[in-house]
C-alpha positions as CSV (number, residue, x, y, z in Angstrom):
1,X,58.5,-87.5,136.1
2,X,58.4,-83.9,135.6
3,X,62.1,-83.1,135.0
4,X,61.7,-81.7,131.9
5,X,59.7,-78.9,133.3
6,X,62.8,-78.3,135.7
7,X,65.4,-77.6,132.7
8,X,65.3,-74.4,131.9
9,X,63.5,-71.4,133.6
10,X,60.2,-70.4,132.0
11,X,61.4,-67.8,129.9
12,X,64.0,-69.5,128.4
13,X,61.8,-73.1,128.1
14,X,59.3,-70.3,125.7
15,X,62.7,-69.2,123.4
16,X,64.2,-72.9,123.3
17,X,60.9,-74.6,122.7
18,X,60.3,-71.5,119.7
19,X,63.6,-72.0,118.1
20,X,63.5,-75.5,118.5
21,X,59.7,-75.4,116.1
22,X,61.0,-73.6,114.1
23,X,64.1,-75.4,112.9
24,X,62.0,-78.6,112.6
25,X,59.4,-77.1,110.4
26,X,62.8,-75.8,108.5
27,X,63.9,-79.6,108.5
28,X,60.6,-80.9,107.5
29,X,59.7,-78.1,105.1
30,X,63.0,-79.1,103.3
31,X,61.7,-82.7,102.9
32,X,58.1,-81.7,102.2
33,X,59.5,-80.0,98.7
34,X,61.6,-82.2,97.6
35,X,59.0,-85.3,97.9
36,X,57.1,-86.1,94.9
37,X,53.9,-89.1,94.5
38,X,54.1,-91.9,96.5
39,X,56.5,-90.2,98.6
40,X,55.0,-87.8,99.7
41,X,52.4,-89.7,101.0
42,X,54.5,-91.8,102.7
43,X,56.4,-88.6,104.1
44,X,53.0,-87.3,105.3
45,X,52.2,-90.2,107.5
46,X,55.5,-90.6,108.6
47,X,55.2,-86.7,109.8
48,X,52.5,-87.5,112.3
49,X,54.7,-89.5,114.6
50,X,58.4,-87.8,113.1
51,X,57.6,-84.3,113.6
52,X,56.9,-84.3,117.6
53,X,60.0,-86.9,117.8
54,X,62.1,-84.4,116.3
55,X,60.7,-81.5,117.9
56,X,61.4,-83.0,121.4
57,X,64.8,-84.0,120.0
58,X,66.1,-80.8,119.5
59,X,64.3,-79.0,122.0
60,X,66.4,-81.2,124.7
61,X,69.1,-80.6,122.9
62,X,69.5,-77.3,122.9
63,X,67.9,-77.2,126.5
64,X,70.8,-79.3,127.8
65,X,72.8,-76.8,125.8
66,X,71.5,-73.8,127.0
67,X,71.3,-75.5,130.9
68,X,75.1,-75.6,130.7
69,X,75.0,-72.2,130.1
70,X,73.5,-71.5,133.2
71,X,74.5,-68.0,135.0
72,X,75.8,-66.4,131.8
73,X,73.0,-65.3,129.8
74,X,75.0,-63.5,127.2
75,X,75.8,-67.1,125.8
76,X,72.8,-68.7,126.2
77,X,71.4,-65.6,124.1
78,X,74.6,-66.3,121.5
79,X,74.0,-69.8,121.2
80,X,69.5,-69.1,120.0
81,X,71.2,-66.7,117.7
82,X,73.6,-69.0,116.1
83,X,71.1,-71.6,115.9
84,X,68.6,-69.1,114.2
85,X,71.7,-67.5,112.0
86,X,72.0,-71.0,110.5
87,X,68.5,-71.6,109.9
88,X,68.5,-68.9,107.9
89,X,71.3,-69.0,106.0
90,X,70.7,-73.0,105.0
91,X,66.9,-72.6,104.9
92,X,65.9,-69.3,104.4
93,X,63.5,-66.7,105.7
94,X,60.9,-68.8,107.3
95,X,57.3,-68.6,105.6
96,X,54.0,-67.2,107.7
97,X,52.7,-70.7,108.5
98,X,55.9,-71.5,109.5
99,X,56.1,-68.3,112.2
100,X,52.4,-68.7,113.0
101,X,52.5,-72.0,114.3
102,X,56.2,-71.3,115.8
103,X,54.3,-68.5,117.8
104,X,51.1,-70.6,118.7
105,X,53.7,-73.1,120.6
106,X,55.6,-70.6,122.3
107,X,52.5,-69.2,123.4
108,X,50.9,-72.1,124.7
109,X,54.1,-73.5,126.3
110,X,55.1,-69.9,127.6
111,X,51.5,-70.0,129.3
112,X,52.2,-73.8,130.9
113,X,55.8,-72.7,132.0
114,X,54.4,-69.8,133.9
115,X,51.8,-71.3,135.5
116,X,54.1,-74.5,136.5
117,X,56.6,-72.1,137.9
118,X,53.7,-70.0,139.6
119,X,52.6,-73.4,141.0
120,X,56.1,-74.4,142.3
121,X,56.4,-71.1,144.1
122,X,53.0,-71.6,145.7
123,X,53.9,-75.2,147.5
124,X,57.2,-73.6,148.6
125,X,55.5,-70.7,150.2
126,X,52.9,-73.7,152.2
């Protein structure tokens, strides 16, 4: 039940969990400004149960991804990049909403990740 906490070491959970925020609020920003009336509305509702999907989707994603990686750092580092570089260059600079709630995520799962790691290294020590 908890494997997902076990796929990536804490640190790397916080930058695959950030990266993976902030290209769905990319996605979803996209979307948001091209949606006009009805749709919008529709695209709002929809949001409350899409967002978190896609979220989780490309978070395991790239955590399988950057699992495979394991041992070489250097890639795993190449591969955030690259997914960052293409934000940017499709979407843009991201805007301070964007970054803020990109940072309250990392924050709150880079807190969790710690303390589940700090937890795991206390039963081992029993």
């Amino acid at each position: 039940m908890r494997y997902y906490t076990n796929l990536l070491p804490p640190l790397w959970t916080t930058i695959a969990v950030t990266v993976a925020t902030l290209a769905t609020n990319w996605i979803w920003a996209s979307w948001f400004i091209k949606a006009k009336g009805t749709g919008l509305a529709v695209l709002m509702v929809y949001s409350i149960f899409g967002w978190p999907l896609m979220l989780a989707a490309i978070y395991l994603a790239l955590g399988f991804i950057l699992r495979l990686c394991e041992g070489l750092p250097w890639l795993r580092m190449a591969i955030v990049l690259a997914v960052i570089g293409a934000g940017f260059a499709v979407f843009g600079v991201p805007g301070p909403w964007n970054l803020l709630l990109c940072a309250a995520l990392a924050l709150s799962v880079g807190l969790q990740a710690m303390r589940t790691a700090q937890d795991d290294a206390d039963l081992e020590k029993l």
